[in-house]
C-alpha positions as CSV (number, residue, x, y, z in Angstrom):
1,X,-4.6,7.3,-6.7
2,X,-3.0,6.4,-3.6
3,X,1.1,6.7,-2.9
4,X,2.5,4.8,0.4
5,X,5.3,6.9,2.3
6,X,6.9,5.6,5.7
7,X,3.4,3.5,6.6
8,X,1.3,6.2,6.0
9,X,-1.1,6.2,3.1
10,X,-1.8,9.8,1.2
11,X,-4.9,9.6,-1.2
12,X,-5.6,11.7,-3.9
13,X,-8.6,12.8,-5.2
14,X,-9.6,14.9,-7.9
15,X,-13.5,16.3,-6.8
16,X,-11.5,18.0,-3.9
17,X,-13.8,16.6,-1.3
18,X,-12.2,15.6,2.3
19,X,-13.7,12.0,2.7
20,X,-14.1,11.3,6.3
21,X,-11.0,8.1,7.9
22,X,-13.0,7.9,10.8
23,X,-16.7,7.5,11.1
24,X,-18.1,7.3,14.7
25,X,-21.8,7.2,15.0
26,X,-21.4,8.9,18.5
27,X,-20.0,12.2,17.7
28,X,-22.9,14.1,16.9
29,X,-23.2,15.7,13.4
30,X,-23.9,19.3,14.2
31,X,-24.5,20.6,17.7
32,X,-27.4,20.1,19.5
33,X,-29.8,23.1,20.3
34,X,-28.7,25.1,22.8
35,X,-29.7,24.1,26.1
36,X,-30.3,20.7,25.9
37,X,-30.3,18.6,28.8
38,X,-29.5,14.3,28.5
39,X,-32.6,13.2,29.8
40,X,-30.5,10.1,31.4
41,X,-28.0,12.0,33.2
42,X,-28.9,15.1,33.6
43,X,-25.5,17.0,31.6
44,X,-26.4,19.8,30.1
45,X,-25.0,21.4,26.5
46,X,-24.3,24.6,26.8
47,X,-21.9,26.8,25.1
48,X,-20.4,24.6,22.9
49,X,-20.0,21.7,25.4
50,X,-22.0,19.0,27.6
51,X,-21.4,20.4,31.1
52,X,-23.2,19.9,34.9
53,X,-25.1,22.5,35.3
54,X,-28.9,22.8,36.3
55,X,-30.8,22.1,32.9
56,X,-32.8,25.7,32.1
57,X,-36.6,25.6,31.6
58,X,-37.7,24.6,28.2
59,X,-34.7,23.1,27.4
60,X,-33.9,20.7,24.4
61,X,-34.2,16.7,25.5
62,X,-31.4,14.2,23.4
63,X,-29.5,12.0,24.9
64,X,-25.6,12.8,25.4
65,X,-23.1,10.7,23.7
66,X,-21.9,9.2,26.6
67,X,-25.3,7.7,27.8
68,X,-25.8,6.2,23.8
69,X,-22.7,4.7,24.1
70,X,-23.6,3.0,27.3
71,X,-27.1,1.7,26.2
72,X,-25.5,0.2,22.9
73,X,-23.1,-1.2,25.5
74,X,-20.2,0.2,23.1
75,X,-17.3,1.4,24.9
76,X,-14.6,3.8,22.8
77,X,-11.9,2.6,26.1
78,X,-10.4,-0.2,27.4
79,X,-8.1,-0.9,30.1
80,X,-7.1,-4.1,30.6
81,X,-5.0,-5.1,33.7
82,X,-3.3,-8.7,34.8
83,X,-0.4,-9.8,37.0
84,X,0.2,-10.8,40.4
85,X,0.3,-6.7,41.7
86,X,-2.9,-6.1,40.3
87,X,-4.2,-9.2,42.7
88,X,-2.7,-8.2,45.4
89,X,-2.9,-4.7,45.3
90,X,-6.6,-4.5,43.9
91,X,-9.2,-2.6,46.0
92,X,-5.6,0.1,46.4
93,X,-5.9,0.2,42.8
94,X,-9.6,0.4,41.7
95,X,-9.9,3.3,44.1
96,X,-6.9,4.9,42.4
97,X,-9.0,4.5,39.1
98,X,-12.4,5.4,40.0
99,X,-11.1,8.8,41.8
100,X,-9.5,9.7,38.4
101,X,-12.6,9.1,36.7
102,X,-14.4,11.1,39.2
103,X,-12.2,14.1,38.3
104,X,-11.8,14.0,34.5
105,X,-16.4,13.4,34.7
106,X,-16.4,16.5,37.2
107,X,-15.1,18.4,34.5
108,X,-15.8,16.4,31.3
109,X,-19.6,14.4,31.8
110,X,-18.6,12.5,28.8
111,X,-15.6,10.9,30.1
112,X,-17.1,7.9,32.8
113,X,-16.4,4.1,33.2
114,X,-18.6,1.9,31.6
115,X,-17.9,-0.9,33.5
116,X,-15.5,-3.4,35.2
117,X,-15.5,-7.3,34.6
118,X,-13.3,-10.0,36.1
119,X,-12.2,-12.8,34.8
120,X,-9.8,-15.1,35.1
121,X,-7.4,-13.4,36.9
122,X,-7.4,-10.3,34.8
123,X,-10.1,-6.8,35.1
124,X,-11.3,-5.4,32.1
125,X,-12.5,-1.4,33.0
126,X,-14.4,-0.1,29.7
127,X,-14.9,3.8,29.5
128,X,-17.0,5.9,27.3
129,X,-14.2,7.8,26.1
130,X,-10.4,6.7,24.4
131,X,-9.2,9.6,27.0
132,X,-10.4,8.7,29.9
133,X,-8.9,4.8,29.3
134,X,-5.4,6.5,28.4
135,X,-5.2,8.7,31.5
136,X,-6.5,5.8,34.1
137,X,-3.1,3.7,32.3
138,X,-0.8,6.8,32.7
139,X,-2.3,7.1,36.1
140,X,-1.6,3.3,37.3
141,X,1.8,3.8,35.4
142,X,3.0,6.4,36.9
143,X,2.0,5.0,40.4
144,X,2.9,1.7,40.5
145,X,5.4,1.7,37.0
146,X,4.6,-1.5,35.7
147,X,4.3,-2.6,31.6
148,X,1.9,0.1,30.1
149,X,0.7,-0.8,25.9
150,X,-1.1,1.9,23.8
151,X,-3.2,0.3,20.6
152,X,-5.5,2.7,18.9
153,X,-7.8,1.6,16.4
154,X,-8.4,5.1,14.3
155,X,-11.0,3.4,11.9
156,X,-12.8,2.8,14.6
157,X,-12.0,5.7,17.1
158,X,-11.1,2.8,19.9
159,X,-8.2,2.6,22.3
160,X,-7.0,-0.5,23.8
161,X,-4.7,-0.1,27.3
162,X,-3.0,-2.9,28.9
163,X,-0.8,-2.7,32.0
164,X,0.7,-5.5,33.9
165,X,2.2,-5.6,36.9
């Protein structure tokens, strides 16, 4: 049975069992063994978390969910910048955006730029992460203002940024 209120959808079911909106194949079922170490990067999980730390003897080998994500070539961010600012104001701009992802992957080896494509007068920046892609928009908002757009894709766990300038 399913009721509609304000745009929101509330389903009902009568076994009592949560079924799962979003499914992403990147978020790991249970937690890996403690340590384990990403064989591709080097982060280590350890208490709970995928952190930089020296990767103990004997410890676990499975790749982190970041480094999946970049081998499928998947991204979970996307920031997509246009407009005559952006042109002019480029290499100002990408350094602005890789030092923020520098300090969110100091902390969080999960959160890292994917890559960054031109075309046709616009730069598409994809991240492993929808968190990383929203800060790097707040980030170019709040230096240079500017039009800043949000569109998240819950079924899919994706995050689309645009900001023009």
């Amino acid at each position: 049975m399913s009721h509609a209120t304000a745009g929101f959808q509330k389903i009902s079911r009568h076994d009592n069992l949560f079924q799962e909106r979003v499914h992403d194949a990147y978020k790991a079922r249970a937690k890996p063994h403690e340590p384990t170490v990403c064989p591709q990067c080097g982060a280590v999980f350890h208490e709970g978390r995928w952190q930089w730390l020296t990767a103990p003897e004997g410890a676990h080998s499975e790749t982190c969910p970041a480094c999946h994500r970049i081998h499928d070539q998947f991204p979970a961010g996307f920031l997509s910048m246009k407009g005559e600012f952006l042109q002019s104001h480029r290499d100002e701009i990408m350094h602005l955006l890789h030092n923020h992802e520098k300090r969110e992957r100091a902390e969080h080896p999960l959160k890292r730029i994917m890559a960054v494509e031109e075309k046709e007068g616009e730069t598409l920046v994809t991240t492993t992460d929808i968190h990383l892609a929203r800060g790097m928009g707040e980030a170019l908002h709040h230096a240079y203002q500017g039009e800043l757009e949000y569109h998240y894709n819950p079924e899919q766990n994706l995050l689309r940024v645009n900001w023009e300038h």
